[in-house]
C-alpha positions as CSV (number, residue, x, y, z in Angstrom):
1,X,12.7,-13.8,-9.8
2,X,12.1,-11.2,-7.1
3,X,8.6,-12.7,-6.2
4,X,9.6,-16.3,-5.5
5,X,13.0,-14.7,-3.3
6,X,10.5,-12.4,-1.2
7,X,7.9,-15.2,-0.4
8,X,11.2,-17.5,0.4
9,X,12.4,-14.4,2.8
10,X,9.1,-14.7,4.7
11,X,7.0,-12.4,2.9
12,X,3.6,-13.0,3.4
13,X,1.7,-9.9,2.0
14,X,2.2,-8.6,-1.5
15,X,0.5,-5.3,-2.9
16,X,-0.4,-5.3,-6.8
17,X,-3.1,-4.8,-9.3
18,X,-4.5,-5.6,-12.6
19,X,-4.1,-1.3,-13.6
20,X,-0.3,-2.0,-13.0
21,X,0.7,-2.6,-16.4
22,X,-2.1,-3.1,-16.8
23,X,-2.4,-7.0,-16.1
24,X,1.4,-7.3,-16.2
25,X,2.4,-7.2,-12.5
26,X,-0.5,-9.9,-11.6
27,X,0.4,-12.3,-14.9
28,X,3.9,-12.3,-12.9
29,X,3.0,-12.8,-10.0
30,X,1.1,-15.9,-11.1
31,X,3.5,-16.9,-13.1
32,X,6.1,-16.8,-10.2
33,X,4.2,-18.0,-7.6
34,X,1.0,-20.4,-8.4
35,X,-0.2,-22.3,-6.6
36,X,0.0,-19.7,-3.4
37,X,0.9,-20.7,-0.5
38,X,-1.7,-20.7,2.1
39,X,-0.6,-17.8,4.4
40,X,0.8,-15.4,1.2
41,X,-2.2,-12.3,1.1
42,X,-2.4,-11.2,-2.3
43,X,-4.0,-7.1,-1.5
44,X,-5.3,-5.8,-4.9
45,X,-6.9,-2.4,-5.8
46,X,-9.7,-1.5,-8.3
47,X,-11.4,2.4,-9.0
48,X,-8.8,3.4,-11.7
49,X,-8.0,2.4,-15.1
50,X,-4.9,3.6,-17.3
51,X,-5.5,5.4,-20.4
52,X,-3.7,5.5,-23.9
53,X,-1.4,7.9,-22.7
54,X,-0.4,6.2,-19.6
55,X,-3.0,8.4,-17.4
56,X,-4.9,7.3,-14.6
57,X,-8.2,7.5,-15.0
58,X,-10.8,7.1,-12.5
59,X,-13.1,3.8,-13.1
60,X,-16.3,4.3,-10.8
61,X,-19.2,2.7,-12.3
62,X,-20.5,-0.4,-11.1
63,X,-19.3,-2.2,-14.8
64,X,-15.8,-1.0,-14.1
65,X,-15.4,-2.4,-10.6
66,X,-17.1,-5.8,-11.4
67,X,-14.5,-6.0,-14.7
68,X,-11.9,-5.0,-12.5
69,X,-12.5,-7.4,-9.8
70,X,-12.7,-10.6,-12.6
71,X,-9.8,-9.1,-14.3
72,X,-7.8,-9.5,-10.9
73,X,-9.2,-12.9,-10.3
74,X,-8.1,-14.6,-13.9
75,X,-4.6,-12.7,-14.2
76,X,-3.9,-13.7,-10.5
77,X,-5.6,-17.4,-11.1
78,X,-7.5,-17.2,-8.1
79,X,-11.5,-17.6,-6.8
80,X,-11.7,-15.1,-4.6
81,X,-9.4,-11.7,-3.8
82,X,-7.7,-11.3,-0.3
83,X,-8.6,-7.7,-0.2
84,X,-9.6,-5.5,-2.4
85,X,-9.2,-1.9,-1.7
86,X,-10.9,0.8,-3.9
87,X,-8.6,3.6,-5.1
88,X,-10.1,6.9,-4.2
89,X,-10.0,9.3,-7.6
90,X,-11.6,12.5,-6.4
91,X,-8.3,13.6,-6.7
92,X,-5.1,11.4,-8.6
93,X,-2.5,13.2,-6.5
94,X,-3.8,12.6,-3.1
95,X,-6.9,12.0,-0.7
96,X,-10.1,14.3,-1.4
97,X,-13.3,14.5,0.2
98,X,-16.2,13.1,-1.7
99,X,-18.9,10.4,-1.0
100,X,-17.4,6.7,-1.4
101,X,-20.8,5.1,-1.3
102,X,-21.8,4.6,-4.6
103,X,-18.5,2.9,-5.6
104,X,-18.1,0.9,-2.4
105,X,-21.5,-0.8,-2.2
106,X,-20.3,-2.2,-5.6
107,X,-17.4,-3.9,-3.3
108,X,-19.9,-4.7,-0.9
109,X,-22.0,-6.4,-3.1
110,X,-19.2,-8.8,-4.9
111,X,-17.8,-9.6,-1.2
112,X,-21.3,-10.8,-0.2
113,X,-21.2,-13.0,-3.6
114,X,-18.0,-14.4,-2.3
115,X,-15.7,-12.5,-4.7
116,X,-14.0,-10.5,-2.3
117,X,-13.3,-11.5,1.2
118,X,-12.0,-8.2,2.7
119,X,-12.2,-4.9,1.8
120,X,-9.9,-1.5,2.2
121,X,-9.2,1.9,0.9
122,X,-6.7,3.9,-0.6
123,X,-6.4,7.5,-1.4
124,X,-8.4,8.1,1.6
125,X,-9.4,10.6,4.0
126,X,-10.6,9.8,7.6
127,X,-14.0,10.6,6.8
128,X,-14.3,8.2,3.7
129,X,-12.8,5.9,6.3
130,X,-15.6,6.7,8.8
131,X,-18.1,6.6,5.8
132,X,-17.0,2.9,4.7
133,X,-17.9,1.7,7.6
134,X,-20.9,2.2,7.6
135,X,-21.2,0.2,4.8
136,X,-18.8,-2.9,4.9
137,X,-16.0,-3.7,7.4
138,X,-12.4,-1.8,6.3
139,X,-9.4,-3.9,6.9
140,X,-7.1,-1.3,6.1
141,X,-6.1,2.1,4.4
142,X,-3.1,2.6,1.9
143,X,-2.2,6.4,1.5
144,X,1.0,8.2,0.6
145,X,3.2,8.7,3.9
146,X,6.6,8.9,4.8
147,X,9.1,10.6,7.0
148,X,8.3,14.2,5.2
149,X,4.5,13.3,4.5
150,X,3.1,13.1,7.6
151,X,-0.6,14.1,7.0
152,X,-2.3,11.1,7.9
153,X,-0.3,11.0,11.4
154,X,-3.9,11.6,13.5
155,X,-5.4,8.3,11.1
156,X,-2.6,5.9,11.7
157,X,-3.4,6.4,15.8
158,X,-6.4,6.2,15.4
159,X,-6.5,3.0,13.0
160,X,-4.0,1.9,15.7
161,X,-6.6,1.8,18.3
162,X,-9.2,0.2,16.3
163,X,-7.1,-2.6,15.1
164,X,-6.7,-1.5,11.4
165,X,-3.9,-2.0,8.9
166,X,-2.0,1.0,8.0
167,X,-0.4,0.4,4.6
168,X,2.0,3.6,3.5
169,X,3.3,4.2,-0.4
170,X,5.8,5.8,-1.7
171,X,8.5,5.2,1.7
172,X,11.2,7.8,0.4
173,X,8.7,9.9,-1.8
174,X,7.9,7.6,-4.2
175,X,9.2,9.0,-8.0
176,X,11.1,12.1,-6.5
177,X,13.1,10.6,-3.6
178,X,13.5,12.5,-0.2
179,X,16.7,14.2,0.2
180,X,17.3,15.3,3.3
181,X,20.7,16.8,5.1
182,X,19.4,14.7,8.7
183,X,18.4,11.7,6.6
184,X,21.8,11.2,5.2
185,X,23.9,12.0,8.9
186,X,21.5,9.0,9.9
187,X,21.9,6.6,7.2
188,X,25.9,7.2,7.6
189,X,25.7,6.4,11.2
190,X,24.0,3.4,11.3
191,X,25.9,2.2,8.1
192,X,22.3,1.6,6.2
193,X,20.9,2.8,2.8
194,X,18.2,6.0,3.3
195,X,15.5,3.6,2.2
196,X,16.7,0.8,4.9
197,X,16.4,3.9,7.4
198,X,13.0,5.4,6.1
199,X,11.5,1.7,6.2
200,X,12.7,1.0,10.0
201,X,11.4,4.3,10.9
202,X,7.8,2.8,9.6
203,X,8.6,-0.1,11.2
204,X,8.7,2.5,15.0
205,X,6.1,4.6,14.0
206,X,3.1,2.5,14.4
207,X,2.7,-1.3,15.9
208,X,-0.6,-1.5,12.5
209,X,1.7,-0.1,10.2
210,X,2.5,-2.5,6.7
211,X,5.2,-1.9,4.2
212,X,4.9,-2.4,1.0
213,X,8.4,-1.3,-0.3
214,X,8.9,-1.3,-4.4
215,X,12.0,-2.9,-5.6
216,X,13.6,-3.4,-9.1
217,X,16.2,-5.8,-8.5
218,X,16.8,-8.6,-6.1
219,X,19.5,-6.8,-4.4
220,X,17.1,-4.2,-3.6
221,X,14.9,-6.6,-2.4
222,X,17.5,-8.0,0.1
223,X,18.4,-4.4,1.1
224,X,14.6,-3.6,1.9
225,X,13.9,-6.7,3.7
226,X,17.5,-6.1,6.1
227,X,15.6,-3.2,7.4
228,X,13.1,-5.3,9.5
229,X,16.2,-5.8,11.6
230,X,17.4,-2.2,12.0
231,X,17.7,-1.4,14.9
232,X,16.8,2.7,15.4
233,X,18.6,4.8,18.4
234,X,16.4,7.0,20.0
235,X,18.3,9.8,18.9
236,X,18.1,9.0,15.3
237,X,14.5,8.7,15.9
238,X,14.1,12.1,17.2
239,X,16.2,13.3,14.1
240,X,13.7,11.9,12.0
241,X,10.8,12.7,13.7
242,X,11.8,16.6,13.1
243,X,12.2,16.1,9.0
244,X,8.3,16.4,8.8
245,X,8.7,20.0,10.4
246,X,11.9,21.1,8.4
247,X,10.3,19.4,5.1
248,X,7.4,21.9,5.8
């Protein structure tokens, strides 16, 4: 089973939550790997719910989060959540402005009743970032970014500064893969598979950076987990670098 192989590899941080499914991906990973072992983080998300026909729907209210938060803690078999981070819904597709307040003093308060230990955001913008903390301590932000997404460049250098986790989705554009002329000269060079090459390039980009890679097979698993130890030439980086401009 691919979670009991990744936590064997050394993997130490695993993404997931109850909407996934919903409540499927966390009854596996329970069923895989309980008892945890004491360095694995378990990072979970709450804000959104699915609906009948497979829609994501956002889930705001103060009932919803609490729910949310207990329904991660029995599927997962745990006390108390790693970190939760609170999907941002202004907007499904991507960050939005909008005030986070409401919805993360909810978080605030179960991590003060010892529900929660850390807290994080995704679908954010830097201002929502800016705004959480004035409200509770954000360990890190998960947004879509990649080698032709490059919006949140200016917020991964800055989270770099202040010591904050930078988590990216989606690595090779998530349900419509990159294709890219300069991606494919690279991966053929360097004898790797385009994801291999995308995940490395993560790996460069930032020293905060955390990957979170899917994977539907345990060979895909091995294959993601070679590309900590890919080593990128300059030149290829540079080649990269430019697929953000061309992409545009």
């Amino acid at each position: 089973m691919a979670p009991r192989l990744a936590v064997a590899s050394g993997v130490n941080h695993i993404d997931t939550s109850d909407f996934y499914g919903p409540h499927v991906t966390n009854q596996i990973i329970r069923e895989a790997l309980h008892p945890y072992r004491d360095d694995l983080v378990i990072v979970t998300k709450v804000g959104a719910r699915r609906g009948p026909d497979g829609s994501w729907i956002p889930a705001f209210s103060r009932h919803e989060l609490t729910e949310a938060v207990h329904d991660n803690l029995r599927n997962l078999g745990l006390d108390v959540l790693d970190v939760v981070n609170l999907r941002i819904m202004f907007d499904v597709h991507g960050p939005a402005e909008g005030s986070i307040e409401a919805p993360l003093t909810v978080l605030a308060d179960l991590q003060r009743q010892g529900l929660v230990r850390h807290v994080g955001l995704s679908n954010a913008t830097s201002r929502q970032v800016a705004e959480g903390r004035g409200i509770t301590d954000i360990v890190c932000v998960q947004n879509q970014y990649n080698l032709a997404h490059r919006a949140d460049d200016p917020l991964i250098d800055a989270l770099a500064r202040e010591g904050t986790a930078y988590v990216p989705f989606f690595p090779l554009g998530g349900f419509t893969p990159l294709q890219s002329s300069t991606l494919s000269k690279v991966t053929e060079r360097l004898s790797a598979t385009p994801m291999q090459v995308a995940l490395a390039w993560l790996l460069h980009r930032a020293p905060n950076i955390l990957l979170i890679p899917g994977t539907s097979s345990l060979g895909h698993l091995r294959e993601n987990l070679a590309a900590a130890s890919l080593v990128l030439p300059d030149e290829a980086i540079e080649e990269l670098n430019r697929m953000a401009d061309i992409a545009a």
